[in-house]
N, C-alpha and C positions, 0 to 999 in steps of 0.2 A: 518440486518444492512443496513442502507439507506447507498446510491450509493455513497452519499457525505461523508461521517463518511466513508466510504471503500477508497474513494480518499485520505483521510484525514488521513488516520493511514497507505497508503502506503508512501506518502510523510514521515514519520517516520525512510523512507531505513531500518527496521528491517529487510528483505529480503536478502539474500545476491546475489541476481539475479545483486541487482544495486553493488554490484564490478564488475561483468565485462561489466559496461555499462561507457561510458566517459559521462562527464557532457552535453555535446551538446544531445546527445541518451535521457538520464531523462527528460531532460528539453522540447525535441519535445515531448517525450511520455507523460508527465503531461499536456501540451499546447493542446495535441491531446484529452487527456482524459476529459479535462476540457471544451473542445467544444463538443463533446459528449454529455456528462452531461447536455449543457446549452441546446443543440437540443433536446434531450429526457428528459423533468425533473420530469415525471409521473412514471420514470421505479424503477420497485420493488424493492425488498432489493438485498442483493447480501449474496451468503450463499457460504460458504467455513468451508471444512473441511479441521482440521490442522493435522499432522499424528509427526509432535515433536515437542515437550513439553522442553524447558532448563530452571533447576530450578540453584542455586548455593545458597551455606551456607553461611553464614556472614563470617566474616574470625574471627579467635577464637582470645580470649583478654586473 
């Protein structure tokens, strides 16, 4: 996954890391990550392994 598509699906907050972060906290650490990114724009994918999986069923009709 490129660095930018990893920025891009944390901005998503599916994490629940960002509950206990206040809006001021995301907002420096996206601003941080996004100067990063614009300094380094050659760096490689970014590889993550996930260890859970949430499926859920439709709800029954």
């Amino acid at each position: 996954m490129r660095p930018s598509s990893y920025a891009a699906r944390l901005r998503l907050r599916a994490s629940s890391v960002f509950d206990q972060m206040t809006e001021q906290e995301i907002a420096e650490g996206f601003a941080a990550m996004d100067a990063d990114l614009a300094a380094h724009p050659g760096t490689g994918p970014v590889e993550e392994d996930c260890d859970l999986l949430a499926l859920a069923l439709p709800p029954k009709t």
